[in-house]
C-alpha positions, 0 to 999 in steps of 0.5 A: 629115857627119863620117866616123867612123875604122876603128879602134875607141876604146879604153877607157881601164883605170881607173888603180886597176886598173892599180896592182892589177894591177902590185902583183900582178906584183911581188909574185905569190909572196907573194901566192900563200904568203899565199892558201895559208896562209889557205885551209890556216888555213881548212881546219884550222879546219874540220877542228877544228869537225867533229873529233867527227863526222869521229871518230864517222864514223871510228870507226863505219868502222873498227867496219864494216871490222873486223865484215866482217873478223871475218866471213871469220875473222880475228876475234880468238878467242884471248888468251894472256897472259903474265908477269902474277901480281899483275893479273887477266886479267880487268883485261888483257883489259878494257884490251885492248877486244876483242869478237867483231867485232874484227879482228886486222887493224884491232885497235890495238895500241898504243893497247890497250897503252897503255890496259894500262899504266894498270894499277897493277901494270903496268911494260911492256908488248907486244902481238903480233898472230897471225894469224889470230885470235890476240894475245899479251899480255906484261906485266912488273910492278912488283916488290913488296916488302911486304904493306899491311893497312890499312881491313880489305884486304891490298894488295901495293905497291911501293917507292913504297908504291903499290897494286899489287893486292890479296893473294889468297894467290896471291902470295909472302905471306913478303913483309913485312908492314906495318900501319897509316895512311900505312905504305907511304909509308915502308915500304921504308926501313925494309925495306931497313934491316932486311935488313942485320940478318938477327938482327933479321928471325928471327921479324919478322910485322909492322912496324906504322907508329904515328902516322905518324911511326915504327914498331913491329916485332911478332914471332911470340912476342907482343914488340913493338920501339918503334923511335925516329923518328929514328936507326933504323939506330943502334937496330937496331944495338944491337937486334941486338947485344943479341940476339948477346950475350944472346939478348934475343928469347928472354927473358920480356919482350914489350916493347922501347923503343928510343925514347930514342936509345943507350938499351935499355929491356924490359919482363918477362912476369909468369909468377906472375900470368900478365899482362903 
């Protein structure tokens, strides 16, 4: 019989396995960055796919740490609010989001701040936390520099002719006033252009915007000044030369045109028939 040998034959590794196998050796540690990219590219995409419930997960958290906190008093119970004139409380403390489960500790700060500057008056803010139970509000707020009265409102804007809030009477209403379709557009042109002629602005009520193309300047005596559309700071000139040599405004006519450039046109006040 034919003896079989103490040593076991071996099996031989199939040769793709071998080349696999010395691939993987050479080139092991690009090998492992890819393997991390893919799974972490895997991951995110995950992550992104399920980022509604893992927020509405987050949220209702936080909503159930921030309702225990508020439970053992830090609670947010006091709003002081400062430097606000043209913006409503109500609007600043809307913005801020706050109810009776909201704590000081989970409370966001930032986001609330960012959620006031949205407010049209607003130029900047700052939220400080006090604990507590206490947050204070700072708010700096865009300067106005005219009073609007367009579609039955009366709005304050600022240089850019933005709305900023409604006139409540509450405001400084010495502020000029403008009247008319697209008048704050270029309202503090003409503003700034009037300041230089302190004659001029004695006794101005209202600069009202005609056509959307120039403007109007009526007075508490019933004159109107027509103004040209281009060249005004050449016909406020000679408007106010005219009221320095003559005392024009204090004549009896209710209308100026200043509409032809250089040239100054009244219209009298008939007394005897009591018209105009």
């Amino acid at each position: 019989m034919q003896q079989v040998g103490n040593k076991a034959r071996r099996k031989k590794t199939p040769k793709f396995l071998i080349e696999i196998n010395q691939f993987y050796i050479l080139y092991k540690a690009i090998i492992k960055r890819l393997a991390f990219i893919i799974v972490s590219l895997i991951i995110i995409l995950f992550l992104y796919q399920s980022r509604n419930e893992i927020s509405k997960i987050t949220d209702k958290s936080v909503s159930f740490i921030s309702g225990q906190l508020a439970g053992f008093g830090l609670s947010i119970k006091e709003v002081q609010i400062e430097g606000q004139v043209l913006t409503n409380e109500e609007q600043i403390l809307s913005a801020l989001k706050i109810d009776d489960k909201t704590s000081t500790l989970t409370f966001d700060a930032q986001k609330a701040r960012e959620r006031i500057l949205e407010l049209p008056a607003i130029f900047e803010a700052s939220i400080r936390k006090s604990f507590p139970s206490q947050l204070i509000v700072n708010v700096i707020e865009i300067e106005p520099v005219a009073r609007w009265r367009v579609g039955g409102e009366t709005y304050f804007i600022g240089k850019t002719g933005k709305k900023l809030a409604l006139s409540t009477g509450e405001v400084d209403n010495s502020l000029p006033l403008i009247i008319g379709q697209g008048a704050a557009d270029d309202a503090y042109s003409l503003i700034n252009i009037l300041s230089e002629y302190a004659r001029i602005e004695n006794g101005l009520i209202a600069l009202s915007r005609i056509a959307d193309r120039r403007w109007d300047l009526i007075y508490d005596n019933g004159l109107r000044v027509q103004l040209p559309e281009d060249d005004l700071e050449k016909a406020l000139s000679l408007l106010a030369n005219y009221q320095k040599e003559y005392s024009i405004f204090d004549k009896d006519i209710n209308l100026i045109d200043l509409r032809i450039t250089g040239s100054l046109v009244v219209r009298l006040i008939n007394r005897d028939n009591n018209t105009q």
